[in-house]
C-alpha positions as CSV (number, residue, x, y, z in Angstrom):
1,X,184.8,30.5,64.3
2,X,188.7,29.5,64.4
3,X,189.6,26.1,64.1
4,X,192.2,25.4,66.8
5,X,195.5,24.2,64.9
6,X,198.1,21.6,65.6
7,X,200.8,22.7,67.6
8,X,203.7,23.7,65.6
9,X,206.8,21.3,65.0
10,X,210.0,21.6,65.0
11,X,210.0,21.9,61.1
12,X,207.2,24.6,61.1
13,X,209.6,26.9,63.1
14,X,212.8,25.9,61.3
15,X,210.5,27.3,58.2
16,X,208.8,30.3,60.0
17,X,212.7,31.2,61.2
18,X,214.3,31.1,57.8
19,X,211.2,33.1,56.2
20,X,211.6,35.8,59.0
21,X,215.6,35.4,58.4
22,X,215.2,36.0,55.2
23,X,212.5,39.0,54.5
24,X,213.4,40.8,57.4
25,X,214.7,44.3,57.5
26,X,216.6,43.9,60.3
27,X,220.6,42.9,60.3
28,X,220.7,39.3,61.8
29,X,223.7,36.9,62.4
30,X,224.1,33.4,63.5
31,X,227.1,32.4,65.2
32,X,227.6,28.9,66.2
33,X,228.6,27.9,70.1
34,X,232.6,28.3,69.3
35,X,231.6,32.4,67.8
36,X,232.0,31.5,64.3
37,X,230.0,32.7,61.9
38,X,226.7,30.6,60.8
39,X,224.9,33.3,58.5
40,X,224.6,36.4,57.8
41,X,221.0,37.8,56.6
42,X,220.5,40.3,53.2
43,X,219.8,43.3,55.7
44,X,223.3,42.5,57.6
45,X,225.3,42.2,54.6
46,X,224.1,45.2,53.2
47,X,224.8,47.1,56.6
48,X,228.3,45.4,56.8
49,X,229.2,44.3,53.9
50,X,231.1,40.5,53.4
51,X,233.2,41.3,57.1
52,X,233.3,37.7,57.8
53,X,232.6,34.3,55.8
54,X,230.7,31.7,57.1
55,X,232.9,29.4,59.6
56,X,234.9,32.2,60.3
57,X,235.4,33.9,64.0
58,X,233.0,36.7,64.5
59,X,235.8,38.8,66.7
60,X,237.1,39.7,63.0
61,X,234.3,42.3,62.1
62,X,234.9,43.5,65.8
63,X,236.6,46.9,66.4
64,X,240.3,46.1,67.7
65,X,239.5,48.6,70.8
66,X,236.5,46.6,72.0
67,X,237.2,42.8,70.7
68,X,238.3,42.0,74.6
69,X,234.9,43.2,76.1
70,X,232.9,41.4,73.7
71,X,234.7,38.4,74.2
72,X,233.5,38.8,77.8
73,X,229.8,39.3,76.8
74,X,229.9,36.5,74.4
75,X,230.8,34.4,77.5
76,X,228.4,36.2,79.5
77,X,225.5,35.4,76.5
78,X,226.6,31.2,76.5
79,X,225.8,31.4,80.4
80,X,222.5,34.1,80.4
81,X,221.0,32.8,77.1
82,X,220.4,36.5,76.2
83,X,222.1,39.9,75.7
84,X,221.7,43.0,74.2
85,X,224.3,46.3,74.4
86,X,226.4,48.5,71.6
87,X,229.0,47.0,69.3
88,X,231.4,48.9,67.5
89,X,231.8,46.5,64.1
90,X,234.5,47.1,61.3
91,X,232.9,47.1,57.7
92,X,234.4,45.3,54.5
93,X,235.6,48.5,53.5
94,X,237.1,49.3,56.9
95,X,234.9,52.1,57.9
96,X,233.2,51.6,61.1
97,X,229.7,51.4,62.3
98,X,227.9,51.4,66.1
99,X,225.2,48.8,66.5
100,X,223.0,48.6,69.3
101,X,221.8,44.5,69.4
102,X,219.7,42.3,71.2
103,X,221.2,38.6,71.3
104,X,219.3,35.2,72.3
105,X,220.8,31.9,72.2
106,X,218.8,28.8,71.4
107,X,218.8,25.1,71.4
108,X,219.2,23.3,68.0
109,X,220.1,19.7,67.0
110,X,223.7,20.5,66.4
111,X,224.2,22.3,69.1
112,X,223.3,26.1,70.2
113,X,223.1,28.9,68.4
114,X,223.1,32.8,69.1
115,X,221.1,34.8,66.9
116,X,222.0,38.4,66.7
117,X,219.4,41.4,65.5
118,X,221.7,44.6,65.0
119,X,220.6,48.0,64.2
120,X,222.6,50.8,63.9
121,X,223.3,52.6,67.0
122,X,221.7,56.0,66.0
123,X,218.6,54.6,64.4
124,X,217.0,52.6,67.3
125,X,217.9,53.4,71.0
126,X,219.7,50.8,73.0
127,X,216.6,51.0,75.3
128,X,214.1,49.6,72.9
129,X,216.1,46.3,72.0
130,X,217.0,46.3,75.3
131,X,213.1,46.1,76.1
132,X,212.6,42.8,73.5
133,X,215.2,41.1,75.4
134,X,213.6,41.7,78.5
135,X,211.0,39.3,77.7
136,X,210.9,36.5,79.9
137,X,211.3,32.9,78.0
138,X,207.8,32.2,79.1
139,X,206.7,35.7,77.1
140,X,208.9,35.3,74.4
141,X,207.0,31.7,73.7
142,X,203.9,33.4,74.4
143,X,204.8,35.8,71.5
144,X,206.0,33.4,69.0
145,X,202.4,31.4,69.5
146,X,200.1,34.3,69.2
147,X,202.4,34.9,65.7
148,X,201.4,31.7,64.7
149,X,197.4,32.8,65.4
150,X,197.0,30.6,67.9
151,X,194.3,32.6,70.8
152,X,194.8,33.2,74.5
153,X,192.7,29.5,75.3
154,X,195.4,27.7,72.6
155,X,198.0,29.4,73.9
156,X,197.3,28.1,77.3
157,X,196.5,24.6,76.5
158,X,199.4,24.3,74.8
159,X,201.8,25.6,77.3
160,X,199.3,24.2,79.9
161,X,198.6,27.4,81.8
162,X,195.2,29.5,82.9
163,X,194.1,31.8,80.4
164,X,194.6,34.3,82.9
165,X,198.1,33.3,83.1
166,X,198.8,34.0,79.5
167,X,197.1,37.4,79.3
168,X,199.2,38.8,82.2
169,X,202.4,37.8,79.7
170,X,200.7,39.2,77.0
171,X,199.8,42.4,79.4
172,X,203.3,42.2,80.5
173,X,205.2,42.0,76.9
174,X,203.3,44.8,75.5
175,X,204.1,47.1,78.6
176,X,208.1,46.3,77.9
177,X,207.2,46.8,74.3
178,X,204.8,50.0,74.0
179,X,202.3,47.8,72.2
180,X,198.8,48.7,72.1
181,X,197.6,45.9,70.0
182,X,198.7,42.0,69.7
183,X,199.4,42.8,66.0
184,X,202.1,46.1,67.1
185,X,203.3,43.2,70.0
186,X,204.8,40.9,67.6
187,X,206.3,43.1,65.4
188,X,208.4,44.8,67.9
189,X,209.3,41.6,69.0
190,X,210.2,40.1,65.3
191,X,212.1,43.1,64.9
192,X,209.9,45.2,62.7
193,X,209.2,49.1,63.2
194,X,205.3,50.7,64.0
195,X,203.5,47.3,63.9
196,X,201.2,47.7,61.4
197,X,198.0,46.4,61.7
């Protein structure tokens, strides 16, 4: 028998973010609400290398070609609250590389931030991130809480829906996913491969 568990606070995500950020094996980047650069994860800088220091303006480690279309999709982003596409980005040692990303901005005490998750173009299809960014807020929270092992009746108490009402996100996220399990759902959607378990 599970005993149900507190509802997470702000703190417990701000920890269960910066694990993720951290351990991950997929390139992620912060950029605060003016574009600037907030952090860049171990996985991103050993994809591109030290392109741009922290408080510096992400356009930098754009390619010169497209830095005027992703200006528009950053302003795009701030209005949506999510994006995903390809990026052409310009490596510390001035080589190129094509990322496909899925973007999401979010709410934090000093303001908003956008949190990139880049893979290179040829190693995931566009499609797939494209899918995780699909999820509706209401799925996306529904994901986050089943990562926390919280089940379908704690889930809906806490976001004060049926129980039916959360297994048809749950239905719903793993058909824009390809999940089969819970397990394979939230590791698509934290950014790992296969979903073990």
């Amino acid at each position: 028998m599970r005993l149900a568990q507190p509802p997470a606070t702000p703190a417990d995500w701000q920890a269960a973010f910066e694990l993720l950020f951290d351990t991950t094996a997929t390139p992620v980047a912060i950029l605060d609400e003016r574009r600037c650069l907030v952090g860049l994860n171990a996985a991103a800088q050993r994809l591109l290398g030290p392109v741009v220091s922290a408080g510096e303006h992400a356009a930098h480690a754009v390619a010169a070609a497209e830095r005027e279309r992703s200006a528009s999709d950053w302003l795009l982003l701030l209005r949506e609250g999510r994006a995903s596409g390809t990026r052409t980005l310009v490596r510390a040692d001035s080589s190129e590389v094509q990322v496909s990303f899925v973007a999401v901005v979010e709410a934090v005490a000093s303001g908003r931030r956008a949190v990139y998750a880049m893979t290179p173009a040829a190693g995931a299809p566009e499609e797939g991130l494209a899918a995780i960014a699909a999820l509706t807020n209401r799925e996306g929270q529904v994901v986050r809480l089943i990562a926390e092992g919280l089940d379908t009746a704690e889930i809906a108490a806490s976001l004060h829906v049926s129980p039916n009402t959360v297994r048809s996100h749950v239905r719903n996220a793993m058909s824009k996913l390809s999940a089969r399990t819970r397990a394979q759902l939230v590791a698509h959607a934290l950014g790992r491969r296969g979903g073990e378990g």
